[in-house]
C-alpha positions as CSV (number, residue, x, y, z in Angstrom):
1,X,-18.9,1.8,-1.9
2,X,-15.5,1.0,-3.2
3,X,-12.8,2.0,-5.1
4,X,-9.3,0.2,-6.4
5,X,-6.6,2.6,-6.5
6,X,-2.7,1.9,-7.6
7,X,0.2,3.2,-5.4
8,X,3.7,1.8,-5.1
9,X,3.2,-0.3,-8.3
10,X,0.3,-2.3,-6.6
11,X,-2.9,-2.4,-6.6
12,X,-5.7,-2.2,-3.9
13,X,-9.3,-2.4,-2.9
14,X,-10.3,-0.3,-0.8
15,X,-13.3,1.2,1.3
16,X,-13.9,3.9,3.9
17,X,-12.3,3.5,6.7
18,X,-9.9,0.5,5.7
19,X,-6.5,0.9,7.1
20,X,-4.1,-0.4,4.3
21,X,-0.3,-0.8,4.4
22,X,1.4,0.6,0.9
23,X,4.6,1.1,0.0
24,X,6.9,4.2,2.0
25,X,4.9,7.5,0.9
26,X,6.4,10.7,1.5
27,X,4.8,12.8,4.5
28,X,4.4,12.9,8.2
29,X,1.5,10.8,10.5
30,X,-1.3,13.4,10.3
31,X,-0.8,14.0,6.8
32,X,-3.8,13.9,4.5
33,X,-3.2,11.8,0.9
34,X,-5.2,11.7,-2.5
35,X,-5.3,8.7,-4.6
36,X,-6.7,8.6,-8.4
37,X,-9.2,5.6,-8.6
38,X,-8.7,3.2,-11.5
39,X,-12.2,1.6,-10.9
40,X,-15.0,2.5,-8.6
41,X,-18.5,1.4,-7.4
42,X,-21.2,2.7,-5.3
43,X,-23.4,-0.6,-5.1
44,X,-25.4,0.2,-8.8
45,X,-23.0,1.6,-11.3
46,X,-19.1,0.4,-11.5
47,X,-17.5,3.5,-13.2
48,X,-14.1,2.7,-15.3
49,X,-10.9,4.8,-15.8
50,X,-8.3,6.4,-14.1
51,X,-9.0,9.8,-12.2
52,X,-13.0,8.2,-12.2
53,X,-13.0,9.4,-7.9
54,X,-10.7,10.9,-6.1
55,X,-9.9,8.7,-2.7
56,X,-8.7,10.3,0.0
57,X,-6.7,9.1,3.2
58,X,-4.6,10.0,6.1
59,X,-1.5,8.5,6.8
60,X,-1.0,7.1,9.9
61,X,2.3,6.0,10.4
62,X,5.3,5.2,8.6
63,X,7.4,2.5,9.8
64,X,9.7,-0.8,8.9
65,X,7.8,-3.9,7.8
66,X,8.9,-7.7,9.4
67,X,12.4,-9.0,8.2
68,X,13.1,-11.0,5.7
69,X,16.0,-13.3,6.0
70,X,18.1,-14.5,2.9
71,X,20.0,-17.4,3.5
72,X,22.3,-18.5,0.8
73,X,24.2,-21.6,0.5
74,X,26.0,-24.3,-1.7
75,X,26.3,-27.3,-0.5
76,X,29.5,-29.3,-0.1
77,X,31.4,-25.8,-0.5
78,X,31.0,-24.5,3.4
79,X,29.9,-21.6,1.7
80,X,27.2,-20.0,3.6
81,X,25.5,-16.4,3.3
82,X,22.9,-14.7,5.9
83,X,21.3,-11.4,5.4
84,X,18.3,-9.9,6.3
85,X,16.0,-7.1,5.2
86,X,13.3,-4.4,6.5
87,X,11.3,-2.5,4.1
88,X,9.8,0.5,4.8
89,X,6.0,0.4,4.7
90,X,3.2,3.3,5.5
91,X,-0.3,2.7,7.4
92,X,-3.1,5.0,5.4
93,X,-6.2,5.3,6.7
94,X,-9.2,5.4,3.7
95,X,-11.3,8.5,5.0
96,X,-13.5,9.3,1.5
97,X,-14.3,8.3,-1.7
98,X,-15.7,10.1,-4.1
């Protein structure tokens, strides 16, 4: 069985038991999350529409994702730029669907 949910502006396929990395949600590890299914399947029938199965999941930690460095530059100018960047990402754990 699976399901495709949408969170963060994204959109994933999921199963039970997946561990999938979303954009920062609001809430501590522990806490329990629901998702509205755009699309989901148990094997035989494919069912179509948002709100179709409610997906649940546990969040299991919310932390900073790897840096990205900028690097900006125009040559002949000695005109260099270096930043880098950390966004914040959560670890939810799929526990149901349906």
């Amino acid at each position: 069985m699976f399901a495709v949910i949408k969170t963060g502006g994204k959109q994933y396929r999921v199963a039970k038991d997946d561990v999938i990395v979303v954009e920062k949600l609001a809430g501590k590890a522990g806490d329990k999350i629901t998702f509205d299914s755009l699309i989901s399947s148990d094997g035989q029938a494919l069912k179509i529409g948002a709100g179709a199965v409610k997906v649940t999941g546990e969040l299991v930690e919310t932390k900073k994702g790897e840096k990205v460095t900028v690097f900006k530059k125009r040559r002949r100018n000695t005109y260099r730029r270096k930043a880098g960047h950390r966004q914040a990402e959560s670890h939810v754990k799929i526990t149901a669907i349906g």
